[in-house]
Each structure stands twice: as structure tokens, then as C-alpha cells.
PDB file of N, CA, C and O in Angstrom:
ATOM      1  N   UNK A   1       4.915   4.625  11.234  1.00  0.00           N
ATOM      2  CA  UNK A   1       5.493   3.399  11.770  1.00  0.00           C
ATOM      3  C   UNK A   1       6.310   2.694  10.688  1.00  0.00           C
ATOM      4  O   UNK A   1       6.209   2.979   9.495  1.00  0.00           O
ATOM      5  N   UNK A   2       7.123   1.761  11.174  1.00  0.00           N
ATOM      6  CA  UNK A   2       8.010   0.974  10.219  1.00  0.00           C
ATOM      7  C   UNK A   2       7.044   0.178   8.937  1.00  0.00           C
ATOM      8  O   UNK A   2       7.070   0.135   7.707  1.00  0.00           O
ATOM      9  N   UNK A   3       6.100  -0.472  10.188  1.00  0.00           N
ATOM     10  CA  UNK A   3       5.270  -1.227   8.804  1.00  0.00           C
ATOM     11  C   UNK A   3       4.743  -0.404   8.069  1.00  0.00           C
ATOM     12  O   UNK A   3       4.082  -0.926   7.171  1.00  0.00           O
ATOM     13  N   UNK A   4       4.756   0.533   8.074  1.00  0.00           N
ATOM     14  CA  UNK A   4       3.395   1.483   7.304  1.00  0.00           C
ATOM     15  C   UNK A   4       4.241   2.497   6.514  1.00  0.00           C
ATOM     16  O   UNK A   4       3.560   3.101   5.685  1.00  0.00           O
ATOM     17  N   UNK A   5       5.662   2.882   6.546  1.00  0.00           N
ATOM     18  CA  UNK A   5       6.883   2.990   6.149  1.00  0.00           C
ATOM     19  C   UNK A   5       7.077   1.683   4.451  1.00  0.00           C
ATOM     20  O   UNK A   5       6.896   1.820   3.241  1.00  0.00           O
ATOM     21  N   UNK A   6       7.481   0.652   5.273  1.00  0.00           N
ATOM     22  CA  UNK A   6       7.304  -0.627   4.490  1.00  0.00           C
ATOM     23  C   UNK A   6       6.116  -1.066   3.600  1.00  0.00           C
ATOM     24  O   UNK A   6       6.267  -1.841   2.656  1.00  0.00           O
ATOM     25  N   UNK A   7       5.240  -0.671   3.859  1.00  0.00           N
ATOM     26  CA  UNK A   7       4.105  -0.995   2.818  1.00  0.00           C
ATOM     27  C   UNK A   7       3.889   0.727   1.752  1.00  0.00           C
ATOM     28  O   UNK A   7       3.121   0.795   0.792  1.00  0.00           O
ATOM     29  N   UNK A   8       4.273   1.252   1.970  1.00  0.00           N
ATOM     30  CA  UNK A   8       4.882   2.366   1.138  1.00  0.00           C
ATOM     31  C   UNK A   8       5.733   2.143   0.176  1.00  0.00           C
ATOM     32  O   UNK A   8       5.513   2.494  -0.983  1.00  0.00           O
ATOM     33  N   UNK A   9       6.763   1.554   0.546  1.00  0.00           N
ATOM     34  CA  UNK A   9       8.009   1.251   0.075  1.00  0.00           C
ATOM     35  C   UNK A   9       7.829   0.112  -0.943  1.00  0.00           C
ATOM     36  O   UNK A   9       7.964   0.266  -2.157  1.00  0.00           O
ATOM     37  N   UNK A  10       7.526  -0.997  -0.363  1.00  0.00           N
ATOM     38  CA  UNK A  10       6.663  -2.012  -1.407  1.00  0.00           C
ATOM     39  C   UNK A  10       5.835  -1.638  -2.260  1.00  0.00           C
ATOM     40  O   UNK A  10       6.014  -2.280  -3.295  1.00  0.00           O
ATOM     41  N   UNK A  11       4.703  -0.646  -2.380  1.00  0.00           N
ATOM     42  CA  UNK A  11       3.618  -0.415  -3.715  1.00  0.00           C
ATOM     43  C   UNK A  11       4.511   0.159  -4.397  1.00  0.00           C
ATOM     44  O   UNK A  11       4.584  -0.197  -5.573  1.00  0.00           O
ATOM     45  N   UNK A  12       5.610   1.367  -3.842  1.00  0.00           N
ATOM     46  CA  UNK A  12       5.925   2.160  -4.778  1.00  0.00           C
ATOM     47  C   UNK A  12       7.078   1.147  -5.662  1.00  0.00           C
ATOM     48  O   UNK A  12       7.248   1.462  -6.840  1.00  0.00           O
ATOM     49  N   UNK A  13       7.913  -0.122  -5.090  1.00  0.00           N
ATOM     50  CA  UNK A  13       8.371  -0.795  -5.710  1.00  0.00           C
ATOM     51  C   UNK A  13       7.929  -1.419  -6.831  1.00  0.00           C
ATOM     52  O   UNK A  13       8.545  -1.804  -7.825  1.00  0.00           O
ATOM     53  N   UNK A  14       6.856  -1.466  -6.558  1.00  0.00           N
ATOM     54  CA  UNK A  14       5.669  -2.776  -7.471  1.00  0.00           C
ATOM     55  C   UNK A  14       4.541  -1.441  -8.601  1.00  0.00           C
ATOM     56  O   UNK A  14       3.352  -1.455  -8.917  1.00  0.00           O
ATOM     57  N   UNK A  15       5.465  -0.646  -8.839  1.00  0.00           N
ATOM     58  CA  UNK A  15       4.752   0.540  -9.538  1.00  0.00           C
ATOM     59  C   UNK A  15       3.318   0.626  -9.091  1.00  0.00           C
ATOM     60  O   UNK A  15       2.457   0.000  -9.710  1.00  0.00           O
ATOM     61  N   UNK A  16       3.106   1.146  -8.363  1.00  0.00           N
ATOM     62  CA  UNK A  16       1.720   1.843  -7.461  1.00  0.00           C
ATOM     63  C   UNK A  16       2.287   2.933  -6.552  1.00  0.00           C
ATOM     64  O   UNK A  16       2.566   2.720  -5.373  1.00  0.00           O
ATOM     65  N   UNK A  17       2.417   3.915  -7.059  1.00  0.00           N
ATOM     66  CA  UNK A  17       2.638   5.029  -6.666  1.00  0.00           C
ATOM     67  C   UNK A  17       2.247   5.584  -4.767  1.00  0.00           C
ATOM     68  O   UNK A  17       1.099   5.989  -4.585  1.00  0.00           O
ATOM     69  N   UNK A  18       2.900   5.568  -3.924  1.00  0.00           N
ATOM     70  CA  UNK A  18       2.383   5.351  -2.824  1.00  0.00           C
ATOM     71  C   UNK A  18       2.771   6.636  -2.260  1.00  0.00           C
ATOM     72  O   UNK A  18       2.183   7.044  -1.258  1.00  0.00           O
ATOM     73  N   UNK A  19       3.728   7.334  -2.818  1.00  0.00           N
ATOM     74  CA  UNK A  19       4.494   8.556  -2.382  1.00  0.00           C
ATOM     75  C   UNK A  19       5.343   8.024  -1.563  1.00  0.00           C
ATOM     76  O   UNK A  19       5.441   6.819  -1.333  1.00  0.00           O
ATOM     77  N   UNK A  20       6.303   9.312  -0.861  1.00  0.00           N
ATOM     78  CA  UNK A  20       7.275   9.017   0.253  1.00  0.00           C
ATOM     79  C   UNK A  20       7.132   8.580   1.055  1.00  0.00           C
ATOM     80  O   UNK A  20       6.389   8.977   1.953  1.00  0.00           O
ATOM     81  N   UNK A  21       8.146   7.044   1.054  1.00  0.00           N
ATOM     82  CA  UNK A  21       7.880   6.060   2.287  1.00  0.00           C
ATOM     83  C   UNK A  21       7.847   6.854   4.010  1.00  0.00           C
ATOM     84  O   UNK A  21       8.710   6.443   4.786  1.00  0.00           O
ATOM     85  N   UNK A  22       7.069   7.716   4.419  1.00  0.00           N
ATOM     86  CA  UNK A  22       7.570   8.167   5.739  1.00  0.00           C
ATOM     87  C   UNK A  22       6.424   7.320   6.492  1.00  0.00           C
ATOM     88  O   UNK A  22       7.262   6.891   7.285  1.00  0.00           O
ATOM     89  N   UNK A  23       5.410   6.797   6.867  1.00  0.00           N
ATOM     90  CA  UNK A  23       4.729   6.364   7.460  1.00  0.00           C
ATOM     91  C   UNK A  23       3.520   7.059   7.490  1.00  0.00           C
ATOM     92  O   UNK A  23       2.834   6.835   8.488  1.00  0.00           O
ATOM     93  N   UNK A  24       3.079   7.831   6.682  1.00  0.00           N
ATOM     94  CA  UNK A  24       1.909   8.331   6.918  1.00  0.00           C
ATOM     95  C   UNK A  24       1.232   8.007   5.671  1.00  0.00           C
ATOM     96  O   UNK A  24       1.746   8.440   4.639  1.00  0.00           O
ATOM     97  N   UNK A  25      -0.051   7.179   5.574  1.00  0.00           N
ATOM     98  CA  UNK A  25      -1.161   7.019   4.504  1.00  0.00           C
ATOM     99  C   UNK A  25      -1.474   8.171   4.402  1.00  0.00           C
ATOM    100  O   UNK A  25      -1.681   8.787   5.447  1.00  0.00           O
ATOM    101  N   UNK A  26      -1.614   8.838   3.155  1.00  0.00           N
ATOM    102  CA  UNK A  26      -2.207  10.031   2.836  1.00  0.00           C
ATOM    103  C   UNK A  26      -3.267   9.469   1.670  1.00  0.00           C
ATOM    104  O   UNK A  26      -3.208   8.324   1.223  1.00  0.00           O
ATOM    105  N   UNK A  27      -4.212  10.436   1.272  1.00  0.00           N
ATOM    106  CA  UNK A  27      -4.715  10.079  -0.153  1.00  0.00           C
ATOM    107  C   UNK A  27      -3.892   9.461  -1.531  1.00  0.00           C
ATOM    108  O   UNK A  27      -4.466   8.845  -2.429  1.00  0.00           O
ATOM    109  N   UNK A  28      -2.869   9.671  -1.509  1.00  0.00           N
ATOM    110  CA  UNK A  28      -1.845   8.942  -2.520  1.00  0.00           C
ATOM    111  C   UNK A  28      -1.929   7.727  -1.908  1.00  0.00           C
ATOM    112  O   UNK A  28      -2.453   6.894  -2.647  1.00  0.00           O
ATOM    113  N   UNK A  29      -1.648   7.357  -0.962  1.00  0.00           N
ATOM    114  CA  UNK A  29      -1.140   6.008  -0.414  1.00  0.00           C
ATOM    115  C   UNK A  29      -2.439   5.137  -0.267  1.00  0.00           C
ATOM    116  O   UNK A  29      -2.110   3.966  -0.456  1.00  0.00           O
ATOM    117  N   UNK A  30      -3.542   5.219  -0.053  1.00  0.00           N
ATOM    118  CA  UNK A  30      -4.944   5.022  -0.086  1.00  0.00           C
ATOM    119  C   UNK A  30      -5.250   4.509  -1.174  1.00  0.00           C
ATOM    120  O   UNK A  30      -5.751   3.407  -1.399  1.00  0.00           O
ATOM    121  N   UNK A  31      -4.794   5.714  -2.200  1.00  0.00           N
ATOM    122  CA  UNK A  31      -4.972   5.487  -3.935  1.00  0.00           C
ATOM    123  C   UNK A  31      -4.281   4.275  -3.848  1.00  0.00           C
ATOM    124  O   UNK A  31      -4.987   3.267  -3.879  1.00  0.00           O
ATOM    125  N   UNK A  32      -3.329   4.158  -3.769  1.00  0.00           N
ATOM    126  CA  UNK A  32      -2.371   2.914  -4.215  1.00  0.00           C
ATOM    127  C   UNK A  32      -2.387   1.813  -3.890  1.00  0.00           C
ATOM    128  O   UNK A  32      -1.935   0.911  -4.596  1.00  0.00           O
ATOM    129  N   UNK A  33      -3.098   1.576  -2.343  1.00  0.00           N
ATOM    130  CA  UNK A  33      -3.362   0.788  -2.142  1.00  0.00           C
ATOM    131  C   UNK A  33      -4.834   0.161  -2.708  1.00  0.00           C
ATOM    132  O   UNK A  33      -5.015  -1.056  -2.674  1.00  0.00           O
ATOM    133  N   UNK A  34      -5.941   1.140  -3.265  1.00  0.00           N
ATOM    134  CA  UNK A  34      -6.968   0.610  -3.899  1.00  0.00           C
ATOM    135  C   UNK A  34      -6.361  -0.089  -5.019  1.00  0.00           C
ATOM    136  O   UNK A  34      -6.624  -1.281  -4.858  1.00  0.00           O
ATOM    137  N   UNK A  35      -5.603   0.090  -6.189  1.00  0.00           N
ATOM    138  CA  UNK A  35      -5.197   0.004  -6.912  1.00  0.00           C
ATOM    139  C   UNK A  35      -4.618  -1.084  -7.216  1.00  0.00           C
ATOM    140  O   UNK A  35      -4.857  -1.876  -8.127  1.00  0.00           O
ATOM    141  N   UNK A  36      -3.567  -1.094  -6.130  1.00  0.00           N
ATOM    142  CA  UNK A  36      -3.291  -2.712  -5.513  1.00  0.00           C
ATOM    143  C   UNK A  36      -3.856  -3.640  -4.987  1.00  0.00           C
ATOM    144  O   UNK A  36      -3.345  -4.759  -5.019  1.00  0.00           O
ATOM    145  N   UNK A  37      -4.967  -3.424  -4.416  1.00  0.00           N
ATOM    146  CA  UNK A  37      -6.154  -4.062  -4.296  1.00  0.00           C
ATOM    147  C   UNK A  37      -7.200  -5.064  -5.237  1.00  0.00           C
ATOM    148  O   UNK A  37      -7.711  -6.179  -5.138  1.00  0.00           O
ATOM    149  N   UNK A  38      -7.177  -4.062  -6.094  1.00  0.00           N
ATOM    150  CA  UNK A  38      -8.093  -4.257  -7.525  1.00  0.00           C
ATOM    151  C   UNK A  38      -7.060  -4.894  -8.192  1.00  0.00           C
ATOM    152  O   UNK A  38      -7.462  -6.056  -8.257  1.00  0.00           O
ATOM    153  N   UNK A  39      -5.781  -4.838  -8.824  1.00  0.00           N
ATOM    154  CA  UNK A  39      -5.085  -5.996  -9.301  1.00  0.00           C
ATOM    155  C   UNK A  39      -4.982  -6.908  -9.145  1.00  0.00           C
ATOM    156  O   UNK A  39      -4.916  -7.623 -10.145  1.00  0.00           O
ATOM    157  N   UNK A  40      -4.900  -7.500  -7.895  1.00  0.00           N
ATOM    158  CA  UNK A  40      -4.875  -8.708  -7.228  1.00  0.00           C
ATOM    159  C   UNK A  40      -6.213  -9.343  -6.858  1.00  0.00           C
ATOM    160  O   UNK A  40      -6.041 -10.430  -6.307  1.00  0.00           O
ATOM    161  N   UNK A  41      -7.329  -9.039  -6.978  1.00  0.00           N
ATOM    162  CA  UNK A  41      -8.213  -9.486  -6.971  1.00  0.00           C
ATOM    163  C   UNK A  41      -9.154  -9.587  -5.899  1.00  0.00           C
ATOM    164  O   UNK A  41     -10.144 -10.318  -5.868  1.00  0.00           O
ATOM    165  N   UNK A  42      -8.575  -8.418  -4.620  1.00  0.00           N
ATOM    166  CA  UNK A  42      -8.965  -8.390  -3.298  1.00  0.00           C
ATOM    167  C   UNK A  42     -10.007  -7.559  -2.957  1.00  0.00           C
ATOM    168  O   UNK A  42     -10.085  -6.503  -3.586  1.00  0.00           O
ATOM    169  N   UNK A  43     -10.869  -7.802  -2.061  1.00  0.00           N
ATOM    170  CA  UNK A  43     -11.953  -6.701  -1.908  1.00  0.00           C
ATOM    171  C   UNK A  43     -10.879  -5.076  -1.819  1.00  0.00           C
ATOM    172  O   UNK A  43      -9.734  -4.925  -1.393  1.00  0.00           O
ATOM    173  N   UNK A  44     -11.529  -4.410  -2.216  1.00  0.00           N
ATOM    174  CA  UNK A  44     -10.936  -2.804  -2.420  1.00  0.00           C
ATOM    175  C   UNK A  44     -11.483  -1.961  -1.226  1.00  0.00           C
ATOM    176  O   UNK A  44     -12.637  -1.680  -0.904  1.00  0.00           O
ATOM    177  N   UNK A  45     -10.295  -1.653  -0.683  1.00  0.00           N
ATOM    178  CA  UNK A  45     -10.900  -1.083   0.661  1.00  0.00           C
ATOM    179  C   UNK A  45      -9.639  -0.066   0.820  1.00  0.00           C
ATOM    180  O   UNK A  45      -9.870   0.488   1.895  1.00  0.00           O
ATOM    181  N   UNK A  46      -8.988   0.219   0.542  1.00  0.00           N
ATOM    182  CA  UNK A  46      -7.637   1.674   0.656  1.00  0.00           C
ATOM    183  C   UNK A  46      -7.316   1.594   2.050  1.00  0.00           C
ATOM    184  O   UNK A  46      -6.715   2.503   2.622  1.00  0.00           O
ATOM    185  N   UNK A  47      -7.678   0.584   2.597  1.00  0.00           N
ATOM    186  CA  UNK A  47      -7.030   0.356   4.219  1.00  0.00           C
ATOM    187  C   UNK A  47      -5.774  -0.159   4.173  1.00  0.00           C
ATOM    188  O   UNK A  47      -5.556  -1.072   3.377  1.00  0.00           O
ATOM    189  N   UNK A  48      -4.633   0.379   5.093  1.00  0.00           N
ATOM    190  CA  UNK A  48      -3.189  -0.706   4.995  1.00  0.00           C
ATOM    191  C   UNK A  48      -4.294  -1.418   6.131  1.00  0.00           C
ATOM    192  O   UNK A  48      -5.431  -1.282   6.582  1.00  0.00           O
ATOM    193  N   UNK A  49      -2.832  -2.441   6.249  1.00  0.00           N
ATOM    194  CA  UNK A  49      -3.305  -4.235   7.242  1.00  0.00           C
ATOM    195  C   UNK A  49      -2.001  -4.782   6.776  1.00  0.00           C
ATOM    196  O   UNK A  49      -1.501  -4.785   5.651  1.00  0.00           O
ATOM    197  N   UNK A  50      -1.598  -5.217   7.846  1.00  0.00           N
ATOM    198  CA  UNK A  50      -0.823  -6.346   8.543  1.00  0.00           C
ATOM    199  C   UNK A  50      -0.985  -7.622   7.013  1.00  0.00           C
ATOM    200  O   UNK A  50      -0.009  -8.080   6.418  1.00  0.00           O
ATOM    201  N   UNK A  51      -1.979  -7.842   6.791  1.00  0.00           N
ATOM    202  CA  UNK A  51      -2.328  -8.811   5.803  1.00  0.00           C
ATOM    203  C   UNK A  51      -1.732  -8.544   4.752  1.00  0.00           C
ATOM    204  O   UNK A  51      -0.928  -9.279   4.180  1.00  0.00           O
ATOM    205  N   UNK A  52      -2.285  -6.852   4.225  1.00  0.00           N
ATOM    206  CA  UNK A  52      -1.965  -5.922   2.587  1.00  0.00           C
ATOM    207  C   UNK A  52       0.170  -6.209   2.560  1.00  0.00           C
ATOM    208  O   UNK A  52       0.890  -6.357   1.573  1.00  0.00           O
ATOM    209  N   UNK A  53       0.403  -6.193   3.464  1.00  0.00           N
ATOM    210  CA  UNK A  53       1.945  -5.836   3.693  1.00  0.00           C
ATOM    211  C   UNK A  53       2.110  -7.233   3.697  1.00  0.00           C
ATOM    212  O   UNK A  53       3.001  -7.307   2.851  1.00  0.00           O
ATOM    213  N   UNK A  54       1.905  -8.332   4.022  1.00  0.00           N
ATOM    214  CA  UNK A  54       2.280  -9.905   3.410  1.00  0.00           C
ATOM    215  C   UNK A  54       2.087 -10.190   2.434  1.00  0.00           C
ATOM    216  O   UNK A  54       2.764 -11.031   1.843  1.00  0.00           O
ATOM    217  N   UNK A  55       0.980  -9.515   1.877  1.00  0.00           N
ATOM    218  CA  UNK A  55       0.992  -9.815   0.791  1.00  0.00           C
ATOM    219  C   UNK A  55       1.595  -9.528  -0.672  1.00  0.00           C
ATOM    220  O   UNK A  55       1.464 -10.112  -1.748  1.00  0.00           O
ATOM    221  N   UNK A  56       2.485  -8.111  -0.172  1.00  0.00           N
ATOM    222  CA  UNK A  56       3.385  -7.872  -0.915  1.00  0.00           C
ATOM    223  C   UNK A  56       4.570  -7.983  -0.727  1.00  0.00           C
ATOM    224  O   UNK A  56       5.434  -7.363  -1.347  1.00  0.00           O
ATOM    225  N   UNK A  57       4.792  -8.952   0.330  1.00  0.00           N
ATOM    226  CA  UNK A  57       6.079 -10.317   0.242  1.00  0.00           C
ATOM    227  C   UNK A  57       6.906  -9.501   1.262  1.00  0.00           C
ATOM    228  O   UNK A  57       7.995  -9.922   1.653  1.00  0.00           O
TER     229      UNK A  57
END
């Protein structure tokens, strides 16, 4: 999907390695989002959300 496209596109902007924006969370994208998670100070859960993607603006 677009958002899930877009929140790809954003970690890998924000150096968190998310792999190729195509829309599919894989274990890379999971990774990255823990990662991004744990920087920011958020419970760590490797789930995208509607929320994770506002919050990276």
C-alpha cells in the first residue's frame, strides 16, 4: 500500500534501513522499524501504524 510504501521511504530517509520502498514489511522493515522505535523512546513493537508514519512527519 501507499502508506506502507511511505513509511519505508521515511526510515530509509531518516537512516534506518527499511529496504525497497514497495509496500511490503519484510524482516528488514520490522528491523527498522524496532530501531526506530527504540530511538525515539516508544514501546518497541516492529509493527507499522498509521501513528509510526506520523510520526515520522
Amino acid at each position: 500500500t501507499r502508506e506502507r510504501q511511505a513509511l519505508q521511504q521515511r526510515l530509509n530517509d531518516r537512516g534506518f534501513a527499511a529496504g525497497n520502498p514497495d509496500g511490503v514489511i519484510g524482516e528488514k522493515g520490522r528491523a527498522a522499524i524496532r530501531a526506530y522505535e527504540q530511538s525515539r523512546g516508544f514501546p518497541v513493537t516492529g509493527v507499522p501504524s498509521k501513528a509510526l508514519l506520523a510520526s515520522l512527519g
